[in-house]
N, C-alpha and C positions, 0 to 999 in steps of 0.2 A: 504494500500500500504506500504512495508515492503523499503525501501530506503538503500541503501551501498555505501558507499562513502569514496573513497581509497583515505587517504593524506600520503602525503611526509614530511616529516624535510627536509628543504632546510638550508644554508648559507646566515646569513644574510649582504646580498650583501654591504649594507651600512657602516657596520662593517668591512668587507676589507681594511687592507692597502698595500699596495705595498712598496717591498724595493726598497729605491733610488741608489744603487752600484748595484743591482742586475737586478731590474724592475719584479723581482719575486713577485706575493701576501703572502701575509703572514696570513694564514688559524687557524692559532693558537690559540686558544682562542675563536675563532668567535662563539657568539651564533646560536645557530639554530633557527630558526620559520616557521612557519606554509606558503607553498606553497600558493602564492596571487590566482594562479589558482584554488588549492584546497579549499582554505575560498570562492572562487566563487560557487564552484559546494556546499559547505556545508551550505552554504545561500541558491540556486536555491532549494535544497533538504528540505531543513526546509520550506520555500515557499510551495512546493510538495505536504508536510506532513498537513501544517496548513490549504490547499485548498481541500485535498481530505481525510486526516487522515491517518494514519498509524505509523508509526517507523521511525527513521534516526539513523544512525549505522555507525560510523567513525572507520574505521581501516587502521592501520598502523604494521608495524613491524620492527626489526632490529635484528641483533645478540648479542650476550652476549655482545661483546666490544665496539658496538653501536646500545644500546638500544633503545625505542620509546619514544620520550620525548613527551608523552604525558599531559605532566603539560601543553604543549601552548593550549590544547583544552581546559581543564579546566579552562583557561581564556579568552576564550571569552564568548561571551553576553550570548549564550546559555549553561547554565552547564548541563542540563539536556534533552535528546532529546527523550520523550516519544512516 
């Protein structure tokens, strides 16, 4: 069983501040990480893979001016999804 599993770079929400003259967020700086939805389906998917065998395949994309940070896959548990 061959598994694809489409994640997002989200805003990490915790990372947000808000300005107090304005009550605008201030998005600047704010790291990206890994969609909690998407670490769920790339956990369900490796589950999948470990019960029935096959492949798990994480993609993601962006444009030149924001590209795939794909460094947060690289750290989680699983670096390798044979």
């Amino acid at each position: 069983m061959n598994i694809l599993v489409c994640v997002k770079q989200v805003l990490d929400l915790n990372q947000i501040r808000i300005k107090a003259d304005t009550g605008e967020p201030v998005i600047s700086g704010v790291p990206y990480r890994l969609s909690e939805f998407d670490k769920n389906a790339l956990e369900a998917a490796i589950t999948l893979k470990e019960k029935h065998g096959g492949k798990v395949t994480a993609l993601s994309f962006g444009t030149s001016s924001f590209p795939p940070r794909s460094a947060w896959l690289h750290r989680l548990p699983w670096r390798e999804l044979p």
